[in-house]
C-alpha positions as CSV (number, residue, x, y, z in Angstrom):
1,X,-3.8,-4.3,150.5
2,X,-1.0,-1.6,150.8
3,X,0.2,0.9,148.2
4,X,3.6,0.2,146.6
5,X,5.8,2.3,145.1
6,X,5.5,2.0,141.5
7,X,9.3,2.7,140.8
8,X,11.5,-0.1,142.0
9,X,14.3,0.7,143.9
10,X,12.7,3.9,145.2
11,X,12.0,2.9,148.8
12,X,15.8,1.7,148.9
13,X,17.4,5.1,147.7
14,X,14.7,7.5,149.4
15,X,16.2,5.9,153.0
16,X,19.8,5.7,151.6
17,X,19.6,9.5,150.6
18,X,18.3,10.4,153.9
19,X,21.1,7.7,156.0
20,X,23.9,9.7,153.6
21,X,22.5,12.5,154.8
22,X,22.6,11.4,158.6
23,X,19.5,12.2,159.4
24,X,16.6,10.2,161.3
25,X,12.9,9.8,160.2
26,X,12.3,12.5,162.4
27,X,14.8,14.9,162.0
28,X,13.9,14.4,158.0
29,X,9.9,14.7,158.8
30,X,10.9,18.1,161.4
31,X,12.6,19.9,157.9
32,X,10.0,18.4,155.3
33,X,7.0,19.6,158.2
34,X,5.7,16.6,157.6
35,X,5.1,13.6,160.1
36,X,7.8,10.8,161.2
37,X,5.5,8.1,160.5
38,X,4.9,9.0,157.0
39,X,8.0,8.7,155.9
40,X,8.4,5.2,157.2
41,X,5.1,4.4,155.2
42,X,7.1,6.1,152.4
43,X,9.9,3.9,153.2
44,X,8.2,0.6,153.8
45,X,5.9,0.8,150.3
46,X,2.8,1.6,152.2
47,X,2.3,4.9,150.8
48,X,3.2,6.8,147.5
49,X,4.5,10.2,147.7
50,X,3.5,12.9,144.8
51,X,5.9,13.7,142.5
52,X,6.3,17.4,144.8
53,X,6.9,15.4,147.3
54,X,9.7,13.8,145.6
55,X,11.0,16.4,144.5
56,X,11.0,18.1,148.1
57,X,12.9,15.0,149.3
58,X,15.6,15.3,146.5
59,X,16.4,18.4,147.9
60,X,16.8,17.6,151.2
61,X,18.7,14.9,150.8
62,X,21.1,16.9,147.9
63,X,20.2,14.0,145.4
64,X,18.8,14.7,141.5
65,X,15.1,13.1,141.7
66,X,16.7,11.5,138.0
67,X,18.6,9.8,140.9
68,X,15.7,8.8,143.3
69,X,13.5,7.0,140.7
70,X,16.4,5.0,139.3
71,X,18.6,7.0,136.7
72,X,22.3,6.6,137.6
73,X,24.4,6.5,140.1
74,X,25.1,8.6,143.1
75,X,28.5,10.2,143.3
76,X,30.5,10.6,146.8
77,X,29.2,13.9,146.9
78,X,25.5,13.3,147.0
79,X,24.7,15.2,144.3
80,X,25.9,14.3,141.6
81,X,24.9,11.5,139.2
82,X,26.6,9.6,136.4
83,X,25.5,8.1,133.5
């Protein structure tokens, strides 16, 4: 049986951050120096990134990782939240 993400809404905002962001799989994966496919696992709940990882993807994508694992709302300007 897969891995799922244990957060819900996770998967959904990880690949909304990086669409915002207008960047591919790939072009996310060249960055992070990580591989393409992972992040798809990532993004389809068959694997579970660490908490670095997360954090590494916040970045990227110029969203709090308070944001990614479900706490408020993303602003038009990525990266800000609100309450």
């Amino acid at each position: 049986m897969p891995k799922t993400l244990p957060i819900p809404g996770l998967i959904r905002r990880l690949a909304q951050a990086r669409e915002r962001r207008g960047l591919t799989q790939r072009a996310a994966a060249r960055i992070l120096e990580c591989h393409h496919t992972w992040i798809g696992q990532i993004e389809r709940g068959e694997s579970v990134p660490t908490t670095a990882w997360l954090a590494r993807f916040a970045g990227l994508y110029l969203v709090s990782l308070d944001w990614l694992v479900g706490g408020g709302e993303l602003s038009m300007d990525y990266g800000t939240v609100s309450p």
